[in-house]
C-alpha positions in Angstrom: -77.3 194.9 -109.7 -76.2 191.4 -110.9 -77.8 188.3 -108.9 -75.9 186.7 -106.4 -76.3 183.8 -105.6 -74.2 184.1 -102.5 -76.9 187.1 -101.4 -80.0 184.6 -102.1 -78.5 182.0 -100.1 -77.9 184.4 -97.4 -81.4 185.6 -97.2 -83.1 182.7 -97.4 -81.6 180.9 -94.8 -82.5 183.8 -92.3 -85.9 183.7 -93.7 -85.8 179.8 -92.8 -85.2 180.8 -89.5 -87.1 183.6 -89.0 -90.2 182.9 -90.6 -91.6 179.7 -89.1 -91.7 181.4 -85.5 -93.4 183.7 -87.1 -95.7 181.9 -89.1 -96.5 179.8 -85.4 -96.9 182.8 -83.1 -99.4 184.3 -86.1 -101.2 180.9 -86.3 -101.4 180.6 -82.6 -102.6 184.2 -81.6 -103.2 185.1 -78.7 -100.8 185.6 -76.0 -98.6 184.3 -78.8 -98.9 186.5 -81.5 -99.1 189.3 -78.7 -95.2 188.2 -77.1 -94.2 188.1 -81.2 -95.2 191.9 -81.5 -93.5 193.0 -78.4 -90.3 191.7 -79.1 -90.5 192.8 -82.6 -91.5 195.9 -80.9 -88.2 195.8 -78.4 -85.9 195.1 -81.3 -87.3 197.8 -83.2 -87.0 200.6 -81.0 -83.6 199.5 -80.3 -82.5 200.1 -83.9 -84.7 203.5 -84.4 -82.7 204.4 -81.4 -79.2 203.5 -82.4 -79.8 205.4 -85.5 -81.1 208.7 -84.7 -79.7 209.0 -81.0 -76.5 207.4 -80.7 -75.2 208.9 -78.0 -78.4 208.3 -76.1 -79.8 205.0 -77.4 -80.7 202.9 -74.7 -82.8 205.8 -73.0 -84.6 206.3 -76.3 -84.9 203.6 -77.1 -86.5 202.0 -73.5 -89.2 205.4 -73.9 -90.2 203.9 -77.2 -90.5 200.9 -76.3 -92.5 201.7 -73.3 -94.7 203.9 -75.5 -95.4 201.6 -78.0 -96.1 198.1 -76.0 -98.4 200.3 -73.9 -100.4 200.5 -77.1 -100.3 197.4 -78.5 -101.3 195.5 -75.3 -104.1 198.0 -75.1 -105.7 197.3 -78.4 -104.7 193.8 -77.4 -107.6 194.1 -74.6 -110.1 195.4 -77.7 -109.5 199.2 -77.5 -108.2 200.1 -80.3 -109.6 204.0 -80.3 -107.5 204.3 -76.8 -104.6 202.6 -78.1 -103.8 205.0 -81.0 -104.5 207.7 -78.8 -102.5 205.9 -76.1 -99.8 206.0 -79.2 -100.4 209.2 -80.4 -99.4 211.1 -76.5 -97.0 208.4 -76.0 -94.8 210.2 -78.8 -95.4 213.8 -77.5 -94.1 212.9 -74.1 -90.7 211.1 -76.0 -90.6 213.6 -77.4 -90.3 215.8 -74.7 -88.1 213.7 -73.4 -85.6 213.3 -76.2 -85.8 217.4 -76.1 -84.9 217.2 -72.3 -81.9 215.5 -73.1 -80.5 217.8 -75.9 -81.3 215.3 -78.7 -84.0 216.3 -81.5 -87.7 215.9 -80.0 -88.9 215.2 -83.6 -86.9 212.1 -84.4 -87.8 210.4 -81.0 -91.5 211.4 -81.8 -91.5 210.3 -85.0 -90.0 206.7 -84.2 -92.9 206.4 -81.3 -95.6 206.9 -84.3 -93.7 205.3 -87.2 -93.0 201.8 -85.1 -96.4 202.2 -83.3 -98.8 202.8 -85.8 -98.3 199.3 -88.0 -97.7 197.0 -84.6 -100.9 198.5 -83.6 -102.7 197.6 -86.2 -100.9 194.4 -86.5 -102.6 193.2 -83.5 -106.2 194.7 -84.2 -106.2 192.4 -87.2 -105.3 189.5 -85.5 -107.0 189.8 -82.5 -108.6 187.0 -81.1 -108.9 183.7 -82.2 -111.2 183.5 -84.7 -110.0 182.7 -88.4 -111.2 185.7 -90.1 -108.3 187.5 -88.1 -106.1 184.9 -88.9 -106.8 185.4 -92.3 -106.8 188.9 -92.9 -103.2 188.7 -90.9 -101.9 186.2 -93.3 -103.1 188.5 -96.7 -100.1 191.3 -94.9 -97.7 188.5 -94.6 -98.0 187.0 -98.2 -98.6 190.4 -100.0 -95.9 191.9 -98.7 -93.6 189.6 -98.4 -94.2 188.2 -102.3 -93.7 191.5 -103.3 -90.3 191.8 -101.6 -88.6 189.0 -102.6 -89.9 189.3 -106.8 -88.9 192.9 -106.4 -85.4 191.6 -104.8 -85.2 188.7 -107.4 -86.8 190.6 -110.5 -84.6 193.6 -110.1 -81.4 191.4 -109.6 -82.1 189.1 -112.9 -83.3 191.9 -114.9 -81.7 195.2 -114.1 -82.8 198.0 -116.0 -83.7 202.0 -115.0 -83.0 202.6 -111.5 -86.4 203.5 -109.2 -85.1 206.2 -107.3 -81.2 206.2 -107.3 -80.7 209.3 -105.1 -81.6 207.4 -102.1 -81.9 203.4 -103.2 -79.3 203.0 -106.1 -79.8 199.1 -106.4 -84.0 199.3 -106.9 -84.7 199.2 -110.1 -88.4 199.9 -112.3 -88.0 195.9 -113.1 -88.3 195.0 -109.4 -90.7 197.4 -108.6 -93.4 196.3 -111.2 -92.6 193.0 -110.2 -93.2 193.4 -106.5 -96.2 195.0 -107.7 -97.3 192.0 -109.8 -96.5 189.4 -107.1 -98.6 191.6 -104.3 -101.7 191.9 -107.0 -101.4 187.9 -107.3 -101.3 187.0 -103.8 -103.7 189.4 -102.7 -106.0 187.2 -105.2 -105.1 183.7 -103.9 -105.7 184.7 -100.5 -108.9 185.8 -101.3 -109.8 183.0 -103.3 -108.9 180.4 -100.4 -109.4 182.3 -97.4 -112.5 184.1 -95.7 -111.7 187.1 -95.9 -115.5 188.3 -95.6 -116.8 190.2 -98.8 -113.7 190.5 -100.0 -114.0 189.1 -103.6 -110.9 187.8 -105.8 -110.9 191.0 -108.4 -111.1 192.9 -104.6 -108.2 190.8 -103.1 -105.4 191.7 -106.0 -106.8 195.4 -106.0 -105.9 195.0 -102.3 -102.8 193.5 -102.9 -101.8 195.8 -105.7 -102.5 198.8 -103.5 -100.2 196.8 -100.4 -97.7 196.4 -102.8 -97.1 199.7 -103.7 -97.4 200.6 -100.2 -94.7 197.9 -99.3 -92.6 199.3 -101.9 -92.8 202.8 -100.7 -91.8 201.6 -97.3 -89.1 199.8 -98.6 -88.0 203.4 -99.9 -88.8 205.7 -97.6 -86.4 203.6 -94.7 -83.9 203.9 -97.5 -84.2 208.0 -97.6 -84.4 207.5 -93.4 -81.2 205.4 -93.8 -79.3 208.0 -95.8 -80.5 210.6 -93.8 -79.3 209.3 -90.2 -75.8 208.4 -92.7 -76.1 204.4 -92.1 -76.2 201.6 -94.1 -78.3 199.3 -92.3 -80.4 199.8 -89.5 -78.7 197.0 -87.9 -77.4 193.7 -88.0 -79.1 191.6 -86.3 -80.3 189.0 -89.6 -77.5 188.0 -91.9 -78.2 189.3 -95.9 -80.8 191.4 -94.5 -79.4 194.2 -91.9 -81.5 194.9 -89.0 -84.9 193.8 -88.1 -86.4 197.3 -89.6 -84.8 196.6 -92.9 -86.4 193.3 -92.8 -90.5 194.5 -92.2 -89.7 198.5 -93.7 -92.4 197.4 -96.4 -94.5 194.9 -94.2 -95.2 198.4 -91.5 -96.7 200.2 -94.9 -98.1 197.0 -96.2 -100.3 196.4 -92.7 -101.9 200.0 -92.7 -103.7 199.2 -96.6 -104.8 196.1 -95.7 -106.3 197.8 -92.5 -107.8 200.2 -94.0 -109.4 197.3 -96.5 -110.7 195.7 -93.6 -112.6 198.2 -92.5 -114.0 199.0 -95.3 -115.5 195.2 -95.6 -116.5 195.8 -92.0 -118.4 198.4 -92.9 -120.0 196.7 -95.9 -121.1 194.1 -93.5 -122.8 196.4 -91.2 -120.1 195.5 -88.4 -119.1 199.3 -87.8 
């Protein structure tokens, strides 16, 4: 795929838009950061919806949301355990509803958990105001988001092999491996200026390497979702970049790695 300059220009001036109010409700946490997720949330569940229940969307869609915002605002209040299990029935009974209505119980289900899971976590990073939170929140942000745009700009300017054609014809091995490269780096820097706990440079780009590649699966597997509900984009709600899921499909992997790594520091600092 040949770079366009046309297609950079696009993208970057919804990032211009889009990122600084999310850069401010992340700095600001809180209420803040909490009324960023459940819009995100909203917006999400109205694109699942519109994909994999068409006919039925709004209904869907309003019984995802419902599900999911009931779990973030409870690991919000500091129960995280209840909130993923909050999540976790929440998708059963869409479910059950989606199978009430003659539409495919799995894909509602699946949409409840796939949306749910990283906006959960999302919010158990940042919970609080302390700046460790802040920190660890940022790491997800830079990570994945460096290794989106190299892998956009790396694979445009270089070309090469294709990464899985069947499903993403325009990836390509030469944006991959530099998506991976720009996630290891970041993951360092952030360590290196941040407090990130224990969490040592070397540690930080094995952290951002392993977000990377998890940012690049995501990236992927909405791609093979895509194809398989016959769309294009999930939406089209930012210009150059489709709908809001197309936009964070790599961020929702991204946030579970870097979870998981901050649990494991936890537990090297005796906190669990």
């Amino acid at each position: 795929m040949a770079l366009r300059p046309r297609d950079i220009a696009l993208r970057a001036a919804s990032a211009a838009v889009l990122a600084p109010a999310a850069v401010l409700a992340t700095w600001a946490g809180g209420v803040w950061f909490l009324g960023l997720i459940v819009a995100a949330t909203v917006l999400l569940a109205i694109e699942w919806a519109m994909m994999s229940a068409h006919g039925a969307w709004r209904a869907m869609a309003s019984i995802i949301a419902v599900v999911v915002i009931a779990a973030v605002v409870t690991t919000y209040l500091g129960r995280l355990p209840i909130g993923l299990g909050l999540l976790l029935a929440g998708s059963l009974i869409a479910g059950l509803a989606a199978r009430l209505r003659g539409l495919q119980a799995l894909n509602t289900a699946y949409g409840a958990l796939y949306l749910g899971w990283p906006v959960v976590l999302l919010i158990w990073l940042r919970n609080g105001h302390d700046l460790v939170g802040l920190h660890w929140t940022v790491l997800v942000f830079a990570v994945a988001w460096s290794a989106d745009i190299l892998a956009y700009i790396v694979g445009s300017a270089v070309g090469g092999p294709k990464l899985w054609p069947r499903f993403s014809p325009n990836k390509t091995w030469s944006g991959f491996i530099g998506g991976l490269t720009a996630g290891m780096f970041a993951g360092a820097v952030m360590a290196s200026w941040l407090d990130m706990g224990r969490l040592s440079p070397a540690w930080g780009a094995a952290l951002g390497l392993a977000a990377a590649l998890a940012t690049m699966a995501g990236d992927l597997w909405e791609s093979a979702l895509k194809r398989r509900f016959g769309v294009k984009d999930a939406g089209n709600l930012i210009p150059g970049h489709g709908g809001l899921l197309d936009r964070v499909d790599g961020l929702m992997f991204a946030v579970v790695v870097v979870a998981a790594g901050r649990l494991v520091v936890l537990w090297l600092e005796g906190a669990i």
